[in-house]
C-alpha positions as CSV (number, residue, x, y, z in Angstrom):
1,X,72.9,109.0,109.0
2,X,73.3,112.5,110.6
3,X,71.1,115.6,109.3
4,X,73.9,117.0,107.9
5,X,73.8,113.9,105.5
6,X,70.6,114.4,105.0
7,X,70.4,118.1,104.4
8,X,73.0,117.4,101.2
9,X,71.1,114.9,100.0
10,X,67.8,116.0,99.6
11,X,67.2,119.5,97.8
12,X,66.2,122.3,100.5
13,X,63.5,125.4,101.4
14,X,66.7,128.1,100.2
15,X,66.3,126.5,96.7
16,X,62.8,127.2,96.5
17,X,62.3,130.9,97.2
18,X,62.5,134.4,95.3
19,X,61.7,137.7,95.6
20,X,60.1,138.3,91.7
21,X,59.7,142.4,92.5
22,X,60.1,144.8,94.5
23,X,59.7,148.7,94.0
24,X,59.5,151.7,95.8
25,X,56.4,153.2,94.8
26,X,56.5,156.8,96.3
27,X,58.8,158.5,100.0
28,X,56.1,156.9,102.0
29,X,55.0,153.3,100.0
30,X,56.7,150.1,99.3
31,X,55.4,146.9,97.8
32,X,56.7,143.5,96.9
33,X,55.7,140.1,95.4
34,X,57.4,137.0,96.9
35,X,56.4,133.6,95.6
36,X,58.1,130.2,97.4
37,X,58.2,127.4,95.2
38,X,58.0,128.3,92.5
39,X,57.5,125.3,90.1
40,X,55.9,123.3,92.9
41,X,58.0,121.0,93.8
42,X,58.5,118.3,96.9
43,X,61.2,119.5,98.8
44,X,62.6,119.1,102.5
45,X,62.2,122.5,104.4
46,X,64.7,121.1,107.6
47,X,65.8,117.5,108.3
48,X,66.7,117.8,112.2
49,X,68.1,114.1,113.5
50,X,67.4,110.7,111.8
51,X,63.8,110.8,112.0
52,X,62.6,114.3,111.8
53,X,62.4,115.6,107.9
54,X,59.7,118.4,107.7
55,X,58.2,118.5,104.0
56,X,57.7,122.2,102.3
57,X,54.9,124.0,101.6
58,X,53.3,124.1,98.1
59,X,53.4,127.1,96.0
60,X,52.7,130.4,97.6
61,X,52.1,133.9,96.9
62,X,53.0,136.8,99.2
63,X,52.0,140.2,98.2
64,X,53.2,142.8,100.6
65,X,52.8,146.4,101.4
66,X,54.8,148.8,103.6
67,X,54.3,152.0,104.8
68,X,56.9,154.4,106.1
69,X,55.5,156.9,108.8
């Protein structure tokens, strides 16, 4: 079995993500909340040859914060 098997098999890291919000705050500030897996579920982030299938991370929370100088 070739990774390309295996990547359509098994559900993926692009399944997993979302931006929840995202908002301009003023000219200068922007902030954003990104959270990956959502509901916390086993998944395969890449599956690169027959014996290389990297698991994905738990739940996370990203908050970030941009400036525009």
């Amino acid at each position: 079995m070739n990774s390309r098997c295996l990547i359509g098999i098994f559900p993926r890291a692009k399944d997993h993500r979302s931006s929840i919000a995202g908002r301009q705050i003023d000219a200068t500030w922007k902030a954003q909340l990104n959270i990956e897996n959502i509901f916390n579920k086993g998944y395969w982030a890449s599956a690169d040859g027959n014996n290389n299938i990297s698991p994905g991370e738990p739940r996370t929370f990203r908050f970030k914060v941009t400036a525009k100088l």
